[in-house]
VEXLOZA-13248 format. One record per atom (N, C-alpha, C, CB): residue number from 1; residue in three letters; atom name; z, x, y. Coordinates in pm, whole numbers. Atoms other than C-alpha are relative to their C-alpha. Glycine has a CB too. Layout:
BEGIN
{NUM ala CA {Z X Y}}
...
END
This chain:
BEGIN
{1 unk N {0 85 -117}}
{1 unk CA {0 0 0}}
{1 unk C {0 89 123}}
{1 unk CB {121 -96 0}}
{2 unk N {41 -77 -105}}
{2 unk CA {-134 151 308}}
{2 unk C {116 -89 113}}
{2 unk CB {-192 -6 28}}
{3 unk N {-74 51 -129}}
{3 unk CA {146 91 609}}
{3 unk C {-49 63 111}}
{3 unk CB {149 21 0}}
{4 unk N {41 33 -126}}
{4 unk CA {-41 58 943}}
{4 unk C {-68 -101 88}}
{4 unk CB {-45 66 12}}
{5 unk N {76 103 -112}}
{5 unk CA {-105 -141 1292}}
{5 unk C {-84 69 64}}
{5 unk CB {87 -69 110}}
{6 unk N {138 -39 -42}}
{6 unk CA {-366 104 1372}}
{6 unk C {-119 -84 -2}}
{6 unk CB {-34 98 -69}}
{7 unk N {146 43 43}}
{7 unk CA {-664 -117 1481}}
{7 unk C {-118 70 -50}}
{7 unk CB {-48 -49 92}}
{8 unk N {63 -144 36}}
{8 unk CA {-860 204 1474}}
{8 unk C {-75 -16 -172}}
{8 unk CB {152 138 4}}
{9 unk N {55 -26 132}}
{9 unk CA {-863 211 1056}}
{9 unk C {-80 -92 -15}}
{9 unk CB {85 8 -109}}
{10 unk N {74 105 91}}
{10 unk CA {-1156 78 878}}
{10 unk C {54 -61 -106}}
{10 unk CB {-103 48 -53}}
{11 unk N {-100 45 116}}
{11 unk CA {-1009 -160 628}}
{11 unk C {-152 -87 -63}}
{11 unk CB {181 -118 58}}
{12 unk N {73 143 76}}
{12 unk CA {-1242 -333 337}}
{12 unk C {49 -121 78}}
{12 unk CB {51 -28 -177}}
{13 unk N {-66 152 -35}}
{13 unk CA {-1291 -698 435}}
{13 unk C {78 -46 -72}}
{13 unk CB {-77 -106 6}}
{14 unk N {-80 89 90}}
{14 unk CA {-1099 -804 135}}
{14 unk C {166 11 46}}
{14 unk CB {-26 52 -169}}
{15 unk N {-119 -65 -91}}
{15 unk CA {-811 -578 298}}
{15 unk C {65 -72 110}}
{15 unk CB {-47 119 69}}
{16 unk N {-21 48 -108}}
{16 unk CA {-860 -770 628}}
{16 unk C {35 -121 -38}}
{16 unk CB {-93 12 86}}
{17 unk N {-71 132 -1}}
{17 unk CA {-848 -1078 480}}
{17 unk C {142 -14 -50}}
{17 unk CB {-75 -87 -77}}
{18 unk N {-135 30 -18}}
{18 unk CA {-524 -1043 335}}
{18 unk C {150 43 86}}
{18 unk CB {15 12 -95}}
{19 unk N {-47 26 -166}}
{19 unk CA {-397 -942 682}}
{19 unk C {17 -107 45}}
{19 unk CB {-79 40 97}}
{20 unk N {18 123 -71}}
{20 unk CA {-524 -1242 814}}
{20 unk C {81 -100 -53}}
{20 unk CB {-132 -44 1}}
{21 unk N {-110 93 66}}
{21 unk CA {-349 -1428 557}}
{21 unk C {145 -25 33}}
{21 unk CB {11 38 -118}}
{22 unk N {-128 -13 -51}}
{22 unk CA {-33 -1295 603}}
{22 unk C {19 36 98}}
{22 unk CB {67 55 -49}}
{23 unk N {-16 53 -113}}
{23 unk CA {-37 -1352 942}}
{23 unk C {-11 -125 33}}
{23 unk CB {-58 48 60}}
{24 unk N {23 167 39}}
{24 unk CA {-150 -1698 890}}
{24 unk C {124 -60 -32}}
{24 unk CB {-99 -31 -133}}
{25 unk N {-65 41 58}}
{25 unk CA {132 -1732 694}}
{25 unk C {140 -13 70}}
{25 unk CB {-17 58 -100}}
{26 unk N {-105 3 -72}}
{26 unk CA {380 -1585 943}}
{26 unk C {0 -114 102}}
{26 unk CB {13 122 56}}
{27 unk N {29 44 -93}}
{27 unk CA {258 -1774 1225}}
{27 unk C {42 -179 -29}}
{27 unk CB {-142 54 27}}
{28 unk N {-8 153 65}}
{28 unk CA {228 -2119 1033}}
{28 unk C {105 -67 -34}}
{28 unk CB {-58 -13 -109}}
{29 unk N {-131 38 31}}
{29 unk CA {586 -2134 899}}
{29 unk C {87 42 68}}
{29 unk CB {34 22 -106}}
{30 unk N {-109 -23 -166}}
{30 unk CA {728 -2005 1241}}
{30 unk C {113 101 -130}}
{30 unk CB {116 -233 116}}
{31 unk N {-138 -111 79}}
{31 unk CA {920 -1729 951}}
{31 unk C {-42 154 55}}
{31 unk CB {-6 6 -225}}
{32 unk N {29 -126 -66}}
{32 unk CA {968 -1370 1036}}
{32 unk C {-63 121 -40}}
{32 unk CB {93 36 33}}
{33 unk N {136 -40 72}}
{33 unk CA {707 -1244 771}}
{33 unk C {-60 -82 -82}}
{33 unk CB {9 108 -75}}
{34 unk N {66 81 82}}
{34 unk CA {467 -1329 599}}
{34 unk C {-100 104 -103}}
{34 unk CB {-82 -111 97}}
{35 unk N {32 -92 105}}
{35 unk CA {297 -1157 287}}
{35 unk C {-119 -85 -62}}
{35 unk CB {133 38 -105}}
{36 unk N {112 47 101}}
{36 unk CA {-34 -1167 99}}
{36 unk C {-12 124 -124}}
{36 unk CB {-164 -20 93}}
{37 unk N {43 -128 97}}
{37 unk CA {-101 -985 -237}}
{37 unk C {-116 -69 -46}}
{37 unk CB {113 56 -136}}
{38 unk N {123 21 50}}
{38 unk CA {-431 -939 -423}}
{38 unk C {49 73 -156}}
{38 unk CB {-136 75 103}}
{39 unk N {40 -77 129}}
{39 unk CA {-450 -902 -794}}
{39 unk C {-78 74 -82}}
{39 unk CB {-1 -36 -46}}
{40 unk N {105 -18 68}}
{40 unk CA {-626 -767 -1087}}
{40 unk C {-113 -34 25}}
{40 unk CB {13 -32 -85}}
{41 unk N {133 60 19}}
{41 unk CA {-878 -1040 -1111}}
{41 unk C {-49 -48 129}}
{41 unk CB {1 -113 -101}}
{42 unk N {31 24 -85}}
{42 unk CA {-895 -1085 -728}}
{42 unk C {80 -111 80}}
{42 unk CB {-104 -6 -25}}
{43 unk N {-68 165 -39}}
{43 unk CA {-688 -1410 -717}}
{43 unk C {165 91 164}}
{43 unk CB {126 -116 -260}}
{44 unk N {-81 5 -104}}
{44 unk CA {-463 -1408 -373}}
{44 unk C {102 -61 23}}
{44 unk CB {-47 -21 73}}
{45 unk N {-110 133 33}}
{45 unk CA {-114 -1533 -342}}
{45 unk C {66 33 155}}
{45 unk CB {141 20 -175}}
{46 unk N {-25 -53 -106}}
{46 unk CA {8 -1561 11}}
{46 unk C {179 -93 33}}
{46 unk CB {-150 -26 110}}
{47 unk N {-145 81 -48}}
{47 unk CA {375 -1661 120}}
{47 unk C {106 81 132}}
{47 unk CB {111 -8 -164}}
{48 unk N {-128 -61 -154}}
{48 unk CA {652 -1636 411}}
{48 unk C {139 57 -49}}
{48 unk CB {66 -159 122}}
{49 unk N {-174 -45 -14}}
{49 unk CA {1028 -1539 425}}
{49 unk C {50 -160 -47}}
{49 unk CB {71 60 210}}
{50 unk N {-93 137 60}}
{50 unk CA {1230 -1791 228}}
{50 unk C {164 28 17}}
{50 unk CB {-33 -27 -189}}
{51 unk N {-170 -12 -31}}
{51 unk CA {1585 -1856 350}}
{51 unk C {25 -151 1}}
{51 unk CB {55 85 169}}
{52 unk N {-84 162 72}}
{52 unk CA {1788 -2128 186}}
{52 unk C {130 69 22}}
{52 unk CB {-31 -64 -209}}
{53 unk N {-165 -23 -6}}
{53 unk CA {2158 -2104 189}}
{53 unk C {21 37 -142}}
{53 unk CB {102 -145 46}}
{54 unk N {5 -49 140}}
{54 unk CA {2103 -2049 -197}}
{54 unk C {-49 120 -32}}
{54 unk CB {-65 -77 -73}}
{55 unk N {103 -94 52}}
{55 unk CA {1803 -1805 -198}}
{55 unk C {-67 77 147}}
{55 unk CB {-126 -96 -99}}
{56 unk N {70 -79 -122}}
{56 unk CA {1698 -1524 41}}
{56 unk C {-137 106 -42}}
{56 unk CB {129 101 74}}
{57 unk N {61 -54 36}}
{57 unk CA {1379 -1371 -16}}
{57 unk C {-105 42 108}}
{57 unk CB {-21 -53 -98}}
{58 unk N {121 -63 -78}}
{58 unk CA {1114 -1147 163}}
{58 unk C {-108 -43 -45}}
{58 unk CB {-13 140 -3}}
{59 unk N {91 97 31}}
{59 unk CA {807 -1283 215}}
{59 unk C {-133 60 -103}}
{59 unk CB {-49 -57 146}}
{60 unk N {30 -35 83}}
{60 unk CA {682 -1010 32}}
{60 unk C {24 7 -152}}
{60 unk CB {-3 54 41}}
{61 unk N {-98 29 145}}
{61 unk CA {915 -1038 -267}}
{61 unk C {-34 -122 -52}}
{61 unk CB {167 -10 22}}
{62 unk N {57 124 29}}
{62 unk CA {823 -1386 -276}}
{62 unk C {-147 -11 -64}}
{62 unk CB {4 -69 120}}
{63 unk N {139 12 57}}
{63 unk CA {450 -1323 -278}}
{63 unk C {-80 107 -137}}
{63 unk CB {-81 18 133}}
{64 unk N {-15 -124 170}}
{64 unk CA {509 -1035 -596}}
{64 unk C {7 -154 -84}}
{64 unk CB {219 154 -33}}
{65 unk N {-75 101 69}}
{65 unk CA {697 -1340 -745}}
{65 unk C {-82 -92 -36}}
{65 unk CB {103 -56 68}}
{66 unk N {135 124 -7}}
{66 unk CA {383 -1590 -706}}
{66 unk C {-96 34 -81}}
{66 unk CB {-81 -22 145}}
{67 unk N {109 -56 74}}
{67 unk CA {180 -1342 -855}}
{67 unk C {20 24 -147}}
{67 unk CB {-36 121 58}}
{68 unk N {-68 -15 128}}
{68 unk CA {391 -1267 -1156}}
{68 unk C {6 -132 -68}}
{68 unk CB {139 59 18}}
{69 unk N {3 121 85}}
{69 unk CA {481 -1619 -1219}}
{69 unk C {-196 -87 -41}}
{69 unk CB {119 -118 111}}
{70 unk N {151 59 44}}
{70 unk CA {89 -1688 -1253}}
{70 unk C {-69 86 -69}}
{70 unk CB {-94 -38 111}}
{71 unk N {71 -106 56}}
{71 unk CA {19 -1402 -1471}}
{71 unk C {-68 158 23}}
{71 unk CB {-67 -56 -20}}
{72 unk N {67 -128 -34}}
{72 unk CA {-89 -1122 -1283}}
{72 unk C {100 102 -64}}
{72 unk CB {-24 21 170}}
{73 unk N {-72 -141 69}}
{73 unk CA {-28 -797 -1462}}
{73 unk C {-47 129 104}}
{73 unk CB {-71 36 -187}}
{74 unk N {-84 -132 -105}}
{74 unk CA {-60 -549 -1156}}
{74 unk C {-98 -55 112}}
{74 unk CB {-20 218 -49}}
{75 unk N {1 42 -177}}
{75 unk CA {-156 -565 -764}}
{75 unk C {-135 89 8}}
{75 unk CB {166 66 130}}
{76 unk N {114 -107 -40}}
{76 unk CA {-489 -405 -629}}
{76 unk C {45 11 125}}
{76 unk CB {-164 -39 -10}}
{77 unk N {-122 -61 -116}}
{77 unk CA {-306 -455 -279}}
{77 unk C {75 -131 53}}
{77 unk CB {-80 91 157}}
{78 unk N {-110 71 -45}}
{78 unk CA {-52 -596 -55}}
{78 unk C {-11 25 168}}
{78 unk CB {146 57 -78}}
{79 unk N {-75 -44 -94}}
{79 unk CA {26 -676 258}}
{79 unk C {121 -70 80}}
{79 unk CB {-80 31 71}}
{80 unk N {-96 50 -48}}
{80 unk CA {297 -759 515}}
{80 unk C {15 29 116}}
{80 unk CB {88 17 -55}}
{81 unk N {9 11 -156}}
{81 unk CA {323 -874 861}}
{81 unk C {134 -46 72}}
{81 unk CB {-114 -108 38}}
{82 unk N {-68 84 -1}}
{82 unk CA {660 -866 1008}}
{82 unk C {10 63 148}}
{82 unk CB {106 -23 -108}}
{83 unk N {-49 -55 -106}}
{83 unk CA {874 -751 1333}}
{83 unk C {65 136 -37}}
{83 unk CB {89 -94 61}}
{84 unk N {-93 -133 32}}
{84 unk CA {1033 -452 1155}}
{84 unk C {-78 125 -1}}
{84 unk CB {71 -7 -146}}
{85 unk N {28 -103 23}}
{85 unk CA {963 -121 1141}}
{85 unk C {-133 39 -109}}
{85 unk CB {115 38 -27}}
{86 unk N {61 -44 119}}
{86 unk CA {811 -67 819}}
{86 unk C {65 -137 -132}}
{86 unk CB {59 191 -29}}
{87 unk N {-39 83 154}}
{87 unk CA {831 -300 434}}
{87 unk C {181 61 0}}
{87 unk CB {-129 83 -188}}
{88 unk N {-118 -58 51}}
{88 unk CA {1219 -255 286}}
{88 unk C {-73 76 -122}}
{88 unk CB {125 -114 -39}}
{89 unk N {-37 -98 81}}
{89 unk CA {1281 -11 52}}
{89 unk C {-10 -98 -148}}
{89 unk CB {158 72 49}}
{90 unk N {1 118 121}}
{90 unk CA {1307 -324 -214}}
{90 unk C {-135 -57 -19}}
{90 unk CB {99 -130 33}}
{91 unk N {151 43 36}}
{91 unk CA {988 -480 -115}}
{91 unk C {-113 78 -61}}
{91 unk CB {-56 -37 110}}
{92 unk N {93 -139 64}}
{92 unk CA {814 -138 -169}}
{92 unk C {1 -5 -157}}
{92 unk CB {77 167 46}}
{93 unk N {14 -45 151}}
{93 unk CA {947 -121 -521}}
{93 unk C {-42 -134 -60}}
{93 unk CB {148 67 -76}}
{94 unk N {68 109 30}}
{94 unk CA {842 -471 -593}}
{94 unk C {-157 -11 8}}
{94 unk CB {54 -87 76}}
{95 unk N {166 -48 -59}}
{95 unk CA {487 -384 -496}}
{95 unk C {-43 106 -181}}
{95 unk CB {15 158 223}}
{96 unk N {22 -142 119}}
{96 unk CA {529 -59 -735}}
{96 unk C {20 -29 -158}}
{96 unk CB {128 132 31}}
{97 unk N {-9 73 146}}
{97 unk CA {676 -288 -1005}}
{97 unk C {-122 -33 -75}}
{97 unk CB {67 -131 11}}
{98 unk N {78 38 47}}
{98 unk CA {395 -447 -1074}}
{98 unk C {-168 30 46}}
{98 unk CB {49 -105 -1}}
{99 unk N {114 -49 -6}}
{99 unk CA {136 -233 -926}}
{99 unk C {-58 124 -87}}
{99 unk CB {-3 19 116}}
END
């Protein structure tokens, strides 16, 4: 997973689109990220920041989780659009889990 807001880089369109996604995603559910991954076979799973009083999850962690529960057996990429710095340290290895 490539981490940059360099407009500058050339990114595949497939790249851009799941930018766009997960920005889509942030934007749409007013949450404070939002995450797209791409699988194996191409299939796209895009989700936000989930906060319940039960369940707290990154919106990347979430969108690993989407991909797993539908079969995907590893990631071609990922991304994530938030206010922070950089992915956590958790989301990273969730990425690596199953990439």
């Amino acid at each position: 997973m490539t981490q940059s807001t360099d407009p500058g880089i050339d990114l595949d369109p497939e790249d851009r689109k799941i930018i766009t996604l997960a920005r889509s995603a942030r934007a749409r559910n007013g949450v404070p990220e939002g995450a797209a991954v791409r699988d194996e076979t191409g299939r796209t799973y895009v989700a936000g920041t989930v906060e319940l009083a039960s369940l707290q999850l990154s919106a990347l962690r979430t969108a690993v989780a989407m991909a797993v529960a539908s079969g995907a057996t590893s990631l071609e990429a990922a991304a994530v659009v938030t206010a922070a710095d950089r992915a956590s340290d958790e989301d990273l290895a969730a990425v690596r889990d199953l990439g």
